[in-house]
C-alpha positions as CSV (number, residue, x, y, z in Angstrom):
1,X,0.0,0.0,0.0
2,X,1.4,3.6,-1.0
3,X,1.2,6.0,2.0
4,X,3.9,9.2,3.1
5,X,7.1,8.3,5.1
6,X,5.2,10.9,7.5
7,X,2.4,8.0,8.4
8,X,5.2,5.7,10.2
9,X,8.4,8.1,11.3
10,X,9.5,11.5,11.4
11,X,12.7,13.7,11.2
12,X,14.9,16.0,12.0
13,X,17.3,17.8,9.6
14,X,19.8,20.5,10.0
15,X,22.6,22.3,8.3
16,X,25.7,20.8,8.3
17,X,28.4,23.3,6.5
18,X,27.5,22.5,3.0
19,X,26.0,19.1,3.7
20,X,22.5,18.4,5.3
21,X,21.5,15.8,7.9
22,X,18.3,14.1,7.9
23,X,16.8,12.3,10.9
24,X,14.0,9.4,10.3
25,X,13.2,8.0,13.2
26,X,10.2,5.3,13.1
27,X,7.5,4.6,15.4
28,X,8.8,1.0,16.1
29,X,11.4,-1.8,15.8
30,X,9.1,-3.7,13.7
31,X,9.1,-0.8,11.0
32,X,12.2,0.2,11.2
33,X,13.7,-3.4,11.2
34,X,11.9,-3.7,7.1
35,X,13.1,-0.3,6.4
36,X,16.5,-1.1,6.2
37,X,16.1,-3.1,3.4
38,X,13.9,-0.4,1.9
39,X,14.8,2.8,3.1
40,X,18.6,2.6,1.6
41,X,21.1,5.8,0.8
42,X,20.3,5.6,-3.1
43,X,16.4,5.7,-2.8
44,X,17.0,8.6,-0.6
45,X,19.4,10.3,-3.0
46,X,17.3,9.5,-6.3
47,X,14.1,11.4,-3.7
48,X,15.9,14.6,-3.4
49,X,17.7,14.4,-7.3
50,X,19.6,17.2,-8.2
51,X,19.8,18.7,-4.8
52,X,21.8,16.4,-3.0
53,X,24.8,16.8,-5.5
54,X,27.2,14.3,-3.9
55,X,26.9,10.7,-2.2
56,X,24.3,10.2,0.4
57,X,25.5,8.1,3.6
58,X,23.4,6.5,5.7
59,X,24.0,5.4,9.1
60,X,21.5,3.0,11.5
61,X,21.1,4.3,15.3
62,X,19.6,0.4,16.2
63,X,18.9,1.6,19.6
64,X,17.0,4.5,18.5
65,X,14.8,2.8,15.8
66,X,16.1,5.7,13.3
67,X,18.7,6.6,10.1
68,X,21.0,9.4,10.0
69,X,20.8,10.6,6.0
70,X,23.7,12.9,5.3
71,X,23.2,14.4,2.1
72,X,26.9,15.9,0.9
73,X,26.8,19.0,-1.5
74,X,23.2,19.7,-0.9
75,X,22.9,23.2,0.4
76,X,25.6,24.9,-2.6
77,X,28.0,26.2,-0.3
78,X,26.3,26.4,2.7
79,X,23.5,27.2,5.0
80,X,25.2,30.9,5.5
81,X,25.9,31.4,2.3
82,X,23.3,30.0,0.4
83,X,20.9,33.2,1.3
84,X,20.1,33.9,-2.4
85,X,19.7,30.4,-3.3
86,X,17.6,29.8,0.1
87,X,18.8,26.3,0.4
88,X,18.4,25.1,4.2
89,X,19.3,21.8,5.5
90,X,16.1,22.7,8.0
91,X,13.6,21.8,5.0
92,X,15.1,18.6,4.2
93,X,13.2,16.3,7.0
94,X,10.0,17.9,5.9
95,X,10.1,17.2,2.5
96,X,11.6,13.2,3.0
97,X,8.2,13.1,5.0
98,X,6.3,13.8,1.7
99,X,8.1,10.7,0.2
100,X,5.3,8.0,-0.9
101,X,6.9,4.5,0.3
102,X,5.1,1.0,-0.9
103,X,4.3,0.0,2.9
104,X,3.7,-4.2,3.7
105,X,0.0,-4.5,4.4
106,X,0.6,-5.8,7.6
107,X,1.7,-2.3,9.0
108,X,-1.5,-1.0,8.1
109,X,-2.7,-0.9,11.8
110,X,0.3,1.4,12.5
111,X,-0.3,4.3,10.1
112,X,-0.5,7.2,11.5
113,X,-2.7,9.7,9.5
């Protein structure tokens, strides 16, 4: 079933010189334990496309049932300096929540919209 990222986790993303960080942290083991086979570095990067210019890295916090994303080259040149192309690292969490992810039908009792 096709539902937002949003319905089972949510982020946190910040500025990170001219790299962003995104957050996802999921709502249990059980979903985040089938989204790391799903939830990998190069579905993220083909999401964001031309923004996130260079490799995307992923790391798993086990313990915290969440992924740190760090999307390198994806605020040209900065936070600070990227005030006329208004790229913020900030943004980033809110618009992988947007992401439509093809979700087992046996998490339908956890969505949460």
């Amino acid at each position: 079933m096709n539902v937002k990222l949003s319905s089972v986790a949510y982020t946190r993303s910040g500025d990170k010189g001219c790299d962003s960080n995104v957050g996802v942290i999921f709502i249990n083991h059980e979903l985040y334990t089938w989204a790391k086979d799903y939830l990998t570095s190069d579905k993220v990067k083909n999401y964001f496309g031309e923004l996130a210019k260079g490799d995307v890295i992923r790391y798993e916090l086990d313990n915290l049932f969440a992924f740190n994303f760090i999307l390198h080259d994806s605020l040209g040149g900065g936070g600070s300096e990227s005030l006329l192309n208004d790229a913020q690292g900030k943004t980033h969490g809110q618009s992988l929540l947007l992401m439509e992810i093809d979700l087992p039908n046996k998490f339908k009792d956890l969505i949460n919209e």
